[in-house]
TIFI-164272 format. One line per 10 residues: their letters; for each residue x, y, z of C-alpha. Coordinates in steps of 0.001 Angstrom, whole numbers. Last residue first. Example, Ala and Ser with C-alpha at 12.3 -4.5 7.8 and 13.67 -1.06 7.14 Angstrom:
residues 2
sa> 13670/-1060/7140 ~ 12300/-4500/7800
***
This chain:
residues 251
xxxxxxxxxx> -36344/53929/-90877 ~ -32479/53109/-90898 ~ -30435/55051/-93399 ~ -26988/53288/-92477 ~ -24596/55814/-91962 ~ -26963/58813/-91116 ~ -28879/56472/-88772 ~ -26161/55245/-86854 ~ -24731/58718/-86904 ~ -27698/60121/-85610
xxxxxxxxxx> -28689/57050/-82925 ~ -25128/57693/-81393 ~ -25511/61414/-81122 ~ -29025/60696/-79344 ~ -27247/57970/-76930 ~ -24246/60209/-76311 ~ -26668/63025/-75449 ~ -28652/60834/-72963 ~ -25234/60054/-71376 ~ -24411/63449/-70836
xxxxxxxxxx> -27968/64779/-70120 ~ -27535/62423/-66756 ~ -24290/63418/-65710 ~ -25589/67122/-66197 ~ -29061/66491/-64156 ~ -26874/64594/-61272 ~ -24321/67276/-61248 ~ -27283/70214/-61524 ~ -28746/68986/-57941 ~ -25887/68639/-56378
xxxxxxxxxx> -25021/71748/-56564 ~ -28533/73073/-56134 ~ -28875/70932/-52962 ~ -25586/72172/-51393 ~ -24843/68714/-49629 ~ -26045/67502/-46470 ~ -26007/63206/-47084 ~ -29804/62460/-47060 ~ -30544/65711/-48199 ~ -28011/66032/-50869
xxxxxxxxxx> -28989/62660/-52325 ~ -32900/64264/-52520 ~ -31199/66943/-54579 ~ -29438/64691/-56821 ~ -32622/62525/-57316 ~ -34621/65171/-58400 ~ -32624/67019/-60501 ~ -32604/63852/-62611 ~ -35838/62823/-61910 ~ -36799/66582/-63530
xxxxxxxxxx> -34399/66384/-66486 ~ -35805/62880/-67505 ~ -39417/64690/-67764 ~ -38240/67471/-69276 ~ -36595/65627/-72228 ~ -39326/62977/-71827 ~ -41482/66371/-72349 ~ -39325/67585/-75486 ~ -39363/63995/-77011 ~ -43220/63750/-77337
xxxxxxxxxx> -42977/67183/-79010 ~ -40796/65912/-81460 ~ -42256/62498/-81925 ~ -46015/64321/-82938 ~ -48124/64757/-80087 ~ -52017/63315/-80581 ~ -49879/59704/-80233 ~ -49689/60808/-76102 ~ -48697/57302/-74956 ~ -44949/58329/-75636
xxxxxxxxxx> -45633/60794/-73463 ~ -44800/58729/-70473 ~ -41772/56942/-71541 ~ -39724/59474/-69598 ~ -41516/58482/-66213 ~ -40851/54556/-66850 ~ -37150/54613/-65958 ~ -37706/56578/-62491 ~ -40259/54010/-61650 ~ -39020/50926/-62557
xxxxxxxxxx> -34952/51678/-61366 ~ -36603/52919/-58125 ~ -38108/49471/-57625 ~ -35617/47052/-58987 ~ -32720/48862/-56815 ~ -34933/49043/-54072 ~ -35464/45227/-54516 ~ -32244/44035/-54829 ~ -30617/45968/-51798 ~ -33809/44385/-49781
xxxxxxxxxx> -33130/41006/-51351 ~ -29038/41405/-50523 ~ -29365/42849/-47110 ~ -27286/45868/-46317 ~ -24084/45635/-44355 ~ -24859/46252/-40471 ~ -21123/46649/-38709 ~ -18931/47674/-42038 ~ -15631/45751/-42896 ~ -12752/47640/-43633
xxxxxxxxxx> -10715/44258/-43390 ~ -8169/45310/-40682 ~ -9728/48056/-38633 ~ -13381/47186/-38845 ~ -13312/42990/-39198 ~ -10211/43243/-36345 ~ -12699/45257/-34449 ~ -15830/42704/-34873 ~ -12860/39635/-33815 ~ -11592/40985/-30832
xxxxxxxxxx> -15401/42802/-29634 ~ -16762/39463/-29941 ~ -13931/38172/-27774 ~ -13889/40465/-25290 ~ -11062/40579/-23514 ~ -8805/40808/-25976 ~ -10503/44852/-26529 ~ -10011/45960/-22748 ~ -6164/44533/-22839 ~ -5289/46667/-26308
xxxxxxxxxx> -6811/49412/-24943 ~ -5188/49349/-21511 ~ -1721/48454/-23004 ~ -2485/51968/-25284 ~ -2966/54077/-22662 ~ -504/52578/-20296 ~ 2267/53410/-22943 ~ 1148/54429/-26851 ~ -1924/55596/-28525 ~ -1535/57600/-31970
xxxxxxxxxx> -4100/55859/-34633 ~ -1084/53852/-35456 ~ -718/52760/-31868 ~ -4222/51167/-32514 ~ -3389/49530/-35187 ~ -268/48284/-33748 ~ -1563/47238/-30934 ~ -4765/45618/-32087 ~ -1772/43501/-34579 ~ 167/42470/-30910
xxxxxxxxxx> -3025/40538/-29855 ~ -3391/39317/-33046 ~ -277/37347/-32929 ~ -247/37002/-28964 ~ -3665/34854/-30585 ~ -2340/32323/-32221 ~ -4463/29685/-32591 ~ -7835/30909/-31225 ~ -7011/34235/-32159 ~ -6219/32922/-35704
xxxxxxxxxx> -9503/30793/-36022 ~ -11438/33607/-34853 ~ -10186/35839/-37593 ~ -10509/33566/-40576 ~ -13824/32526/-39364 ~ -15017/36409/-39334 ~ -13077/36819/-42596 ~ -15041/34378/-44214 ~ -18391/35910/-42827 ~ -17302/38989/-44274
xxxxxxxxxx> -16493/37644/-47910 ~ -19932/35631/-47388 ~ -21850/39242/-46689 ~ -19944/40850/-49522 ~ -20496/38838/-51911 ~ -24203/38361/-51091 ~ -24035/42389/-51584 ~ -22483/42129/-55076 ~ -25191/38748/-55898 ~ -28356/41212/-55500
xxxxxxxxxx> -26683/44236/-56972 ~ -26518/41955/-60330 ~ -29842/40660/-59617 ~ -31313/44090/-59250 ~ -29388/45502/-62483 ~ -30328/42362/-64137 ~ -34238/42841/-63500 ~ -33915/47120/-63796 ~ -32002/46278/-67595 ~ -34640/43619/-68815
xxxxxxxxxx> -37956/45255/-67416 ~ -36694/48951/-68906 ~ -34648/47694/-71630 ~ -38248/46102/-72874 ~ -39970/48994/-71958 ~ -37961/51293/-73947 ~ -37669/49272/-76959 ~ -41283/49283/-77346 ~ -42129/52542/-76588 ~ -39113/53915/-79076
xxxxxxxxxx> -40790/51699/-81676 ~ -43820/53482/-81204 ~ -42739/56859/-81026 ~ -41152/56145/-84732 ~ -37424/55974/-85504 ~ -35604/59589/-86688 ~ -32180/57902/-85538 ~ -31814/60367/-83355 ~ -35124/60358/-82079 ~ -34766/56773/-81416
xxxxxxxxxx> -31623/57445/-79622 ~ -33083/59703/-77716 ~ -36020/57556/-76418 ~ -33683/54480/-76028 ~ -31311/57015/-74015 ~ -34727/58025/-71910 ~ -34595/54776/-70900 ~ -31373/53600/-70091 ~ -30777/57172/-68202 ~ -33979/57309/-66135
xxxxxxxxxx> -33405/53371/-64832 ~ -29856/54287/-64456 ~ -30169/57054/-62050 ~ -33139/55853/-60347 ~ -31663/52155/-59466 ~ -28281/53707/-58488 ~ -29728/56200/-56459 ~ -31573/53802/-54649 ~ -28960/51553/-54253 ~ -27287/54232/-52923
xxxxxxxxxx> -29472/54918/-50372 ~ -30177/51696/-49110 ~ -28439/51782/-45603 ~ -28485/49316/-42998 ~ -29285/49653/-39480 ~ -26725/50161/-36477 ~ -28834/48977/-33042 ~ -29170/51664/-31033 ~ -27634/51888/-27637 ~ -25481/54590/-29302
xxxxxxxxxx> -28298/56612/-29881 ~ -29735/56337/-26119 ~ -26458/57012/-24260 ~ -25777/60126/-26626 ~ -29135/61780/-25883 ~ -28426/60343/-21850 ~ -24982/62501/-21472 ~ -26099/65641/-23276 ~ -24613/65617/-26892 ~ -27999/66283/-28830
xxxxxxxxxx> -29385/68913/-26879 ~ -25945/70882/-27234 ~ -26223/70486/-30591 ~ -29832/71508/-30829 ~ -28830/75031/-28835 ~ -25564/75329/-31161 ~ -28245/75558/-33971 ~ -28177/73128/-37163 ~ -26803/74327/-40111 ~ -28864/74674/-43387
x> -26724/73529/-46223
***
């Protein structure tokens, strides 16, 4: 991880650099739905591919198959991430209400609970009575720090349709790139499986290096964890097809 200079640093923390980024507003995140959508679109279909392989099925069948889990799996995926982050917006909004109810009704109640979590993080005397009395002040600040401290509650949770559709997205593309050479019928099924192989190893790599970006992590580290986590489940799927196959002689 490259580290940035002491001269950039200094840049950064001047009075009006940190001014201006905390005056912007906090924006939601869609990285791991990303690399949730990308990571399981490549696995669920390059685990058809293997499996077929496996289970010595034709290229065509293995086509089929792998575009049908590819629309059916990426569509429940998305509408499955789609109904987790409404969760989470109406569990938030819940405890909002829950919250301003009980500093409306008893509010030396909550008042003494922003002490104590606040004393937990190691305030006490004047410091901590002038904490306390700056934050039950303000009653948007009240409730939004009671949703932080008490709930665990993020400021700017993602929304559920764009959550959805990045999911849906990535989980499309990633999933359709080892069902590529399929297409190629010139290539017999071994061949065809040795450049999904690649294929799926490359997105793989791919997405665990583009996670260490976003997040500064050693890129070849995490590189080679995504590609291994991925192989694993494609190898389960080819083992799986094998045994299948050797036990019940499908063709």
């Amino acid at each position: 991880m490259k580290k940035t200079s002491l001269e950039t640093l200094h840049r950064q923390h001047q009075p009006a650099a940190i001014e201006q980024r905390l005056s912007r507003p906090l924006q939601p995140r869609y990285v791991a739905d990303a690399v949730l959508g990308a990571i399981d679109g490549c696995v669920t279909t390059f685990a058809v591919v293997a499996g077929a392989v496996g289970a010595g099925f034709s290229a065509s069948v293995a086509l089929i198959m792998g575009f049908a889990n590819l629309l059916a799996d990426g569509f429940s995926m998305a509408v499955s991430n789609y109904e987790a982050v409404k969760a989470l917006h109406e569990f938030r909004e819940t405890a909002r209400a829950t919250e301003e109810e009980h500093i409306a009704r008893v509010p030396d109640g909550e008042r003494e609970e922003i002490r104590q979590i606040f004393a937990r993080k190691g305030f006490s005397g004047e410091t901590l009575d002038r904490i306390v009395a700056t934050i039950c002040q303000d009653r948007q600040l009240w409730v939004e720090t009671m949703l932080s401290e008490e709930y665990g509650l993020q400021q700017a949770p993602p929304a559920p349709l764009v959550s959805a559709a990045v999911t849906f997205a990535t989980f499309l593309l990633a999933g359709s790139l080892p069902l590529l050479p399929l297409f190629f019928t010139r290539l017999d099924m071994q061949r065809q499986f040795l450049i999904s192989a690649l294929l799926a190893a490359a997105v793989f790599f791919s997405i665990g290096m583009l996670k260490s970006l976003v997040f500064a992590k050693p890129l070849l580290r995490s590189g080679l964890y995504t590609l291994l986590t991925g192989g694993a489940a494609a190898s389960l799927a080819f083992l799986a097809g094998y045994l299948l196959q050797q036990l019940f002689g499908a063709s």
